[in-house]
N, C-alpha and C positions, 0 to 999 in steps of 0.2 A: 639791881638795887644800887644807890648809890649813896652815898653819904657827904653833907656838906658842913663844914663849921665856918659859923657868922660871927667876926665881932662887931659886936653894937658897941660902941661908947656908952658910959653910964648915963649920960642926962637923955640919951634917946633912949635906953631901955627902961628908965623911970616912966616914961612918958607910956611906953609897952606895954610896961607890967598892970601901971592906973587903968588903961583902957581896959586890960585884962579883967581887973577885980571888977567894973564897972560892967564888962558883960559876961562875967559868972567864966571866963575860960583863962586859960595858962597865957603866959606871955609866948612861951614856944607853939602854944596854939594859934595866937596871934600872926606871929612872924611865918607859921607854915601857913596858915590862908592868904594868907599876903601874895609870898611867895607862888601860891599856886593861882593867884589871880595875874601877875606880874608873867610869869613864863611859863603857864598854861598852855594858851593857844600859840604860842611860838613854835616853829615848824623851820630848824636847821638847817641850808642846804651848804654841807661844805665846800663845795666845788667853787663856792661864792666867796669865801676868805680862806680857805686852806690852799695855800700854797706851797710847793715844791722847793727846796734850793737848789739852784743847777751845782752837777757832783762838783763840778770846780771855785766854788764859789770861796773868798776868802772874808769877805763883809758885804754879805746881799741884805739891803732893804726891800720891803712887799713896796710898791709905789700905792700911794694914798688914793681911793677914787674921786 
């Protein structure tokens, strides 16, 4: 289980909540089908950006790809 907190700005959650009333559900219903269209089929592999800092390191950057 995890739990996330979203700030919207108000003029974008005005725009949220309208559509919300306009198809009968919550503006949090909204933003969680959203959400679950957006990083649904996303599939993690950390090996690809998780990186290490060597033990000796005093100010290491990841090099950008």
């Amino acid at each position: 289980m995890a739990e996330v907190t979203v700030n919207i700005p108000d003029p974008i959650f005005n725009i949220i909540k309208k559509r919300a009333e306009d198809t009968g559900n919550t503006p949090e219903g909204i933003i969680i089908a959203n959400l679950a269209i957006i990083f649904g089929p996303v599939r993690y592999d950390s090996s690809k950006w998780l990186k290490s800092f060597p033990p000796d390191a005093q100010d290491y950057t990841v090099p950008w790809p």
